[in-house]
C-alpha positions in Angstrom: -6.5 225.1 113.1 -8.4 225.7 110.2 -10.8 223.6 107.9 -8.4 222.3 105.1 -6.4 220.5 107.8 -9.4 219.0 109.1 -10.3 217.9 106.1 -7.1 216.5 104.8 -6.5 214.6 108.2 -10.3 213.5 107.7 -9.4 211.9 104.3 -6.1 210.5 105.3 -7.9 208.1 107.6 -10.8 207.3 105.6 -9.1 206.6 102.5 -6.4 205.1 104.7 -2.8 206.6 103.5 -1.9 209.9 102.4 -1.1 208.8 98.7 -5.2 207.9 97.9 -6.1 210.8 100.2 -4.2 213.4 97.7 -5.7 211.6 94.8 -9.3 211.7 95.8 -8.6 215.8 96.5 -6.6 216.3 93.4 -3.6 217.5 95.5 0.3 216.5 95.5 0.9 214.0 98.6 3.3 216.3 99.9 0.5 218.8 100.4 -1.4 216.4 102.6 1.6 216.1 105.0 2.3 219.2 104.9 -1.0 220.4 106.4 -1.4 217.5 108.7 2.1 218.2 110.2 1.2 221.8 110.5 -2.1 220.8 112.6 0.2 218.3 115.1 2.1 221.3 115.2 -1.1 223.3 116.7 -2.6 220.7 118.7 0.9 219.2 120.4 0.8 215.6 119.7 1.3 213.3 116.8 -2.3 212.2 115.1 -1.2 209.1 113.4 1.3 206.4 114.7 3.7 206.4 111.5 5.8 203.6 112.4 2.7 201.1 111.4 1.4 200.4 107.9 -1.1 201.0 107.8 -0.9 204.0 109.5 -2.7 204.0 112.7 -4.6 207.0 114.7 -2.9 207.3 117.6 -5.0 207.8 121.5 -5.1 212.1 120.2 -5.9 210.9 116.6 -9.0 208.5 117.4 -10.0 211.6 120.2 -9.7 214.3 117.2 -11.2 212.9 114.4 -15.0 212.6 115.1 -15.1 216.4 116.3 -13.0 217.0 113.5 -16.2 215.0 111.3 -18.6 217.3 112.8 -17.4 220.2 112.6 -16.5 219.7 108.5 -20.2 218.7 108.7 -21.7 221.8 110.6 -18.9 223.4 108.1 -20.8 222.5 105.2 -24.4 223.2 106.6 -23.7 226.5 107.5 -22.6 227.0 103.7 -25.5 225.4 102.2 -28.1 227.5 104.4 -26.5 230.4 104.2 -26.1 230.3 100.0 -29.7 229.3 100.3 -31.1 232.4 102.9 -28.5 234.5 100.9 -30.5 233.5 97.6 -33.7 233.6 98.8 -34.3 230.0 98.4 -34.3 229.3 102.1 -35.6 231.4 105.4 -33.9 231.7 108.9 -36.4 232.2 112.1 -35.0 232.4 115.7 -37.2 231.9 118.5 -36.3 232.8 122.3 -38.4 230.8 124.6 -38.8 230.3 128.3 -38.8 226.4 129.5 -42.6 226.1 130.5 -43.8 227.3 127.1 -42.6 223.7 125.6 -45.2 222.0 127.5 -48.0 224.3 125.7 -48.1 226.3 122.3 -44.4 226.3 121.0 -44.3 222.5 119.6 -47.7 222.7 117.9 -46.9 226.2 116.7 -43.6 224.8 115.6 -44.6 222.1 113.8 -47.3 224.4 111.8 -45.1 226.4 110.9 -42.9 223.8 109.5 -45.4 222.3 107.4 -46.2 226.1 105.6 -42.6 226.8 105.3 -40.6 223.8 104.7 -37.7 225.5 103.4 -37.8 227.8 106.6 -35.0 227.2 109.1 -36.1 227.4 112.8 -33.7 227.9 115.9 -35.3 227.2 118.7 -33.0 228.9 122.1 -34.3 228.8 125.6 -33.8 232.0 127.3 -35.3 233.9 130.4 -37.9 236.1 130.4 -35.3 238.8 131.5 -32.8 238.1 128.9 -35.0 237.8 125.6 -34.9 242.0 124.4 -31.0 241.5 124.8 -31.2 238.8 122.3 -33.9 240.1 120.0 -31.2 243.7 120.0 -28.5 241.4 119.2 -30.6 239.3 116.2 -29.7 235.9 118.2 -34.0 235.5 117.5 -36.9 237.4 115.8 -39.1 236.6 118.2 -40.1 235.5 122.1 -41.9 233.6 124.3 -42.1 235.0 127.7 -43.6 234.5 131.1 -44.5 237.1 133.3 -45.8 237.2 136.9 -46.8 240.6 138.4 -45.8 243.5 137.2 -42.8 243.8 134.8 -41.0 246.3 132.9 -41.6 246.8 129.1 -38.8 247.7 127.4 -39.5 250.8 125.3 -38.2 249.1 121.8 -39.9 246.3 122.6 -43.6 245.2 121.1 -45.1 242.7 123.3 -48.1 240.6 122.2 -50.4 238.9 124.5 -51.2 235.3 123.8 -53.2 234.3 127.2 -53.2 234.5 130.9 -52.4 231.2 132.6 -53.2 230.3 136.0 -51.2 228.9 138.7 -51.6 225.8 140.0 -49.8 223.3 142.6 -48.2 219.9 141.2 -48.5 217.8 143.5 -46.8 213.7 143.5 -49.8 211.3 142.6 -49.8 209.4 145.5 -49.9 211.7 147.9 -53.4 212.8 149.5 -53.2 216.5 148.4 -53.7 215.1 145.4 -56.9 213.8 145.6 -58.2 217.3 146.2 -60.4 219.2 143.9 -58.5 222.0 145.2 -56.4 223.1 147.8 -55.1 226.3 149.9 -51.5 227.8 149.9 -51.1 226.4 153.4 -52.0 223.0 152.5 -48.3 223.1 150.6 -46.5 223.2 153.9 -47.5 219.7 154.2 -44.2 218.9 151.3 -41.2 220.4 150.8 -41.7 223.4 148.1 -39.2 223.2 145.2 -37.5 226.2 143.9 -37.7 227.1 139.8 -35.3 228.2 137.9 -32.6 228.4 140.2 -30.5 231.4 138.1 -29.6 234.7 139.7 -32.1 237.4 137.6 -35.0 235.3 137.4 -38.2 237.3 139.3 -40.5 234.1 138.7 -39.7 232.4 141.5 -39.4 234.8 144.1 -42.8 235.9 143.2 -44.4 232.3 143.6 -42.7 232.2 147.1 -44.3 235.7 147.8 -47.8 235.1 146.3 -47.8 231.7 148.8 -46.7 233.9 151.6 -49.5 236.5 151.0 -51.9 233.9 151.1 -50.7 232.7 154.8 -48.3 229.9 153.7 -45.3 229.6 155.6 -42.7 227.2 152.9 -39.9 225.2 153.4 -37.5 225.4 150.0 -36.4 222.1 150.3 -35.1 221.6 146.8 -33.9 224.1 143.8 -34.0 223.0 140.8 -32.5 224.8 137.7 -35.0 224.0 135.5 -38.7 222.8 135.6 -38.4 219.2 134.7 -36.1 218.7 137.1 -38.1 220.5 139.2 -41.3 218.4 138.1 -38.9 215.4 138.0 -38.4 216.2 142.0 -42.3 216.4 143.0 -43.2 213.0 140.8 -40.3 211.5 143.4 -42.1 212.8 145.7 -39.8 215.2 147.3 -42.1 218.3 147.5 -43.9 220.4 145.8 -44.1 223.3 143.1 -46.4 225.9 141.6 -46.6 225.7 137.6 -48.9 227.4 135.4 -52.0 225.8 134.2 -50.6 225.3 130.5 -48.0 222.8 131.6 -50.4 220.5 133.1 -51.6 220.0 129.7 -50.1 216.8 128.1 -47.9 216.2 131.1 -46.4 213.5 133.9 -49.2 210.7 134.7 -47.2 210.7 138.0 -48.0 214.2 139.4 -51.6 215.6 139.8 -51.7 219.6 138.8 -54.2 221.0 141.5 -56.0 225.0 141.8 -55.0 226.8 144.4 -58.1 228.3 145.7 -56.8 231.5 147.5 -54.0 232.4 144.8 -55.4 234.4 142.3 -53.3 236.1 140.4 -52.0 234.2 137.1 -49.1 234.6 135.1 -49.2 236.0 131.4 -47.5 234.7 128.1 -46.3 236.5 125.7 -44.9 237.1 122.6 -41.8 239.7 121.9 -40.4 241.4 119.3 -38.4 244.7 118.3 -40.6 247.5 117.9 -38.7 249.0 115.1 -38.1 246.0 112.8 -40.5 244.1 110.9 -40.1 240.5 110.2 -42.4 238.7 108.0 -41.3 235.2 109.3 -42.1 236.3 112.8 -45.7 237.7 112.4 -46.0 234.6 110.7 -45.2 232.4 113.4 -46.9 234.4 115.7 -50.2 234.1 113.8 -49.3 229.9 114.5 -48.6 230.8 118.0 -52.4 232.4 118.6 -53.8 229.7 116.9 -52.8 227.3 119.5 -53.9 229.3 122.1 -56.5 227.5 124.7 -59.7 228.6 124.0 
């Protein structure tokens, strides 16, 4: 399958034959069938109904031709942004990020950055903690935004920024009477269900909140896993347990869940920024300027 059949099929049903088709693409009709019958060909199944006049899209033809659409769009996007980055006229900035750092700097930093560098392309890609130096090695981002709890290993071709230490706290559902607390003690969460973030196989963040809330006496129930955190916030405003977040997310967040201090849990997690040691990236030392400036003060 390649693009010129896409596009040729594309045509055929919006100028609705074959003959206006070739004349709007300055080609010979018989090249229009030809590439249409070599893409049935590929895909096993007739795209139009050809005994109708009109021609109709068959079942396969009405399922083909808006992916076929998009990707002739995303086609043409890709070419215009990379002509422009390849000129100079446009910039490309990939940024790794962990889920919880949505709630706090990343969409004001964002947006800043947007407004100083219109013509600046950003990706934004949620990935672990663990997995952001294998995708700043691979150029998949220029720069991200991690999470840490605890100790942690720093990878030697790695630079890692701090932007600020962030307390953990309990979220607790509105209604119930934890909630109502000023504060309250690890054991107080064995009153709810404690639910599990991010439920993937390498992430150390939640093993360490479970083992922090042991320390401290607290004896949990993991009621609930949930992959991400708004599920997982999406669990406690149900009121199906509990969860320990960082202080940043409270910021801006559910009016159905009340984000309380644990008194005897002291230890707070860190966010920071990454990037490759070795390679300097103007766009990312830029965006990491807007990242500090939304630091809590």
């Amino acid at each position: 399958m390649n693009l010129k059949q896409l596009r040729y099929f594309c045509e055929v049903v919006e100028a609705g034959n074959a003959r206006l088709a070739a004349q709007t693409l300055f080609v010979a009709p018989t090249a229009i069938s030809m590439q249409i019958g070599q893409l049935e060909e590929l895909i096993g199944g007739p795209l139009f109904d050809r005994s109708s006049r009109p021609m109709a899209l068959t079942a396969l033809g009405q399922f083909v031709y808006p992916k076929a659409k998009e990707l002739l769009s995303a086609s043409s996007r890709l070419e215009f942004e990379a002509k422009g980055i390849a000129a100079g006229n446009l910039g490309w900035l990939g940024i790794g990020f962990t889920r919880s750092s949505i709630f706090s700097i990343l969409p004001e930093a964002v947006r800043a950055m947007q407004a100083a560098f219109p013509n600046v392309r950003i990706d934004l890609l949620e990935i672990l903690t663990e997995e952001q130096p294998a995708s700043l090695r691979s150029g998949a981002i220029h720069l991200g935004i991690a999470r840490t709890l605890g100790a942690f290993t720093r990878e030697p071709d790695m630079h890692y920024t701090e932007l600020f230490e962030d307390p953990l706290v309990a979220a607790l559902p509105i209604q119930h009477p934890l909630a109502s607390r000023e504060s309250v003690l690890a054991t107080d969460l064995e009153a709810l269900p404690y639910v599990s973030y991010p439920k993937v196989a390498n992430s150390q963040f939640a093993r360490r909140v479970l083992a922090l809330l042991q320390d401290a006496g607290a004896s949990l129930q993991v009621g609930h896993e949930a992959k991400e955190i708004h599920t997982a916030l999406g669990l406690v405003a149900a009121g199906l347990g509990t969860t320990v977040v960082g202080q940043s997310v409270a910021a801006n967040n559910r009016a159905d869940i009340r984000f309380v201090p644990i008194a005897d849990v002291h230890a707070r997690s860190k966010v920071l920024a990454v990037r490759k040691g070795s390679l300097a990236h103007p766009l990312a030392d830029v965006f990491l300027d807007k990242l500090r400036e939304q630091v809590p003060k």
